[in-house]
C-alpha positions in Angstrom: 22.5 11.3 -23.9 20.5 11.8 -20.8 19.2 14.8 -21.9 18.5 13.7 -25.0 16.3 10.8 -23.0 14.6 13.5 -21.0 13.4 15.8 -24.0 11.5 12.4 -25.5 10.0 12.2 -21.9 8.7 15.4 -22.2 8.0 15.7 -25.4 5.9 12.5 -24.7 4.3 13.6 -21.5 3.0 16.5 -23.6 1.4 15.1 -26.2 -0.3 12.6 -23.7 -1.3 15.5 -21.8 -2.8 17.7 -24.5 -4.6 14.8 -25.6 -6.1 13.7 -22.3 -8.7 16.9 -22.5 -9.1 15.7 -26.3 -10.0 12.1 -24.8 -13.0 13.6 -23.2 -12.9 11.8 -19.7 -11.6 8.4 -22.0 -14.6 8.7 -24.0 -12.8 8.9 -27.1 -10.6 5.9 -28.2 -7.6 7.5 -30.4 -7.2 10.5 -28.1 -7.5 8.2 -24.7 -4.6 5.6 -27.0 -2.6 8.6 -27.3 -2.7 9.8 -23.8 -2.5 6.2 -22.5 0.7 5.3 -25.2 2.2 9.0 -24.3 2.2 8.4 -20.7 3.7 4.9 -21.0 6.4 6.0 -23.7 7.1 9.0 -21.4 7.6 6.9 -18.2 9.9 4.6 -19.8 12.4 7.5 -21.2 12.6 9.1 -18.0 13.3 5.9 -16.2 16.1 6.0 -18.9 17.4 9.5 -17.6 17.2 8.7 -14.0 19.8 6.0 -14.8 21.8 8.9 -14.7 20.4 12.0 -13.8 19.6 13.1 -10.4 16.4 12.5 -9.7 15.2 16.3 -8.2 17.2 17.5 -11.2 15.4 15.7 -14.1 11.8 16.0 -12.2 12.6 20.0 -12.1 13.1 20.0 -15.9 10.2 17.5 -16.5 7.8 19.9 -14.9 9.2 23.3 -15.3 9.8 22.2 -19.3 6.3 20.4 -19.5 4.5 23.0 -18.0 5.7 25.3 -20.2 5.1 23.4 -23.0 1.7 22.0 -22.1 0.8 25.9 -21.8 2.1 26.7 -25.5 -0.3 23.6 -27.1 -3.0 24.8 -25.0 -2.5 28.2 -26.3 -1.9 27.4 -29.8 -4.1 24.6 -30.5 -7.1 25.0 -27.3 -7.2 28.7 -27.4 -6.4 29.1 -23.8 -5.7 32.6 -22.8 -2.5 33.7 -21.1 -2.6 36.6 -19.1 0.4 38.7 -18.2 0.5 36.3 -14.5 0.4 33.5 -16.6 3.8 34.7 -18.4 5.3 35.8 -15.9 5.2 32.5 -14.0 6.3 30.6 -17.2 8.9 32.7 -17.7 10.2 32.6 -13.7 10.1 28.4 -14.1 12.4 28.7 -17.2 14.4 30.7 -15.2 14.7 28.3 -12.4 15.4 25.3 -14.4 18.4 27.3 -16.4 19.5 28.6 -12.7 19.6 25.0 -11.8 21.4 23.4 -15.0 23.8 26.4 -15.5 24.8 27.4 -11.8 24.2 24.0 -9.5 26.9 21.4 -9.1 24.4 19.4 -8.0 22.8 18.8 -12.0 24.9 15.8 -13.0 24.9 12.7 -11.5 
């Protein structure tokens, strides 16, 4: 369930954060709502996971996760280029966050 907590936090941290360059330095009221509402949803679920979760362990996923899927909007829907540096740093934070969650004892509270 913690997990589960932690996806909507991210999941809700990336919309906010795609829309913040939509809201065009809070210029823009539905895009600066979203980022505003997105930041507060995605606050509140993490605080949800952290009843449970070690703390390094969820903000590792957070990031590396977020990152990652910040990158993909920004690709998809920003046309932001990603350059073979670009995926190979993606790709080495998924890594890490697996490595962590598969290998470390230290991943559940």
């Amino acid at each position: 369930m913690s997990y589960a907590l932690l996806m909507v936090a991210i999941l809700a941290e990336v919309a906010a954060t795609s829309a913040l360059k939509q809201s065009d330095g809070f210029t823009r009221p539905w895009p600066t709502l979203v980022t505003v509402a997105g930041y507060a949803v995605a606050f509140y679920f993490l605080s949800l996971a952290l009843r449970t979760l070690p703390t390094g362990v969820a903000y590792a996923i957070w990031s590396g996760v977020g990152i990652v899927l910040v990158t993909a909007v920004a690709w998809i829907w920003h046309g932001q280029r990603l350059d073979a540096g670009a995926l190979a740093g993606m790709a080495l934070i998924v890594a890490g966050v697996l490595v962590m969650n598969l290998f470390s004892h230290g991943t559940h509270g």
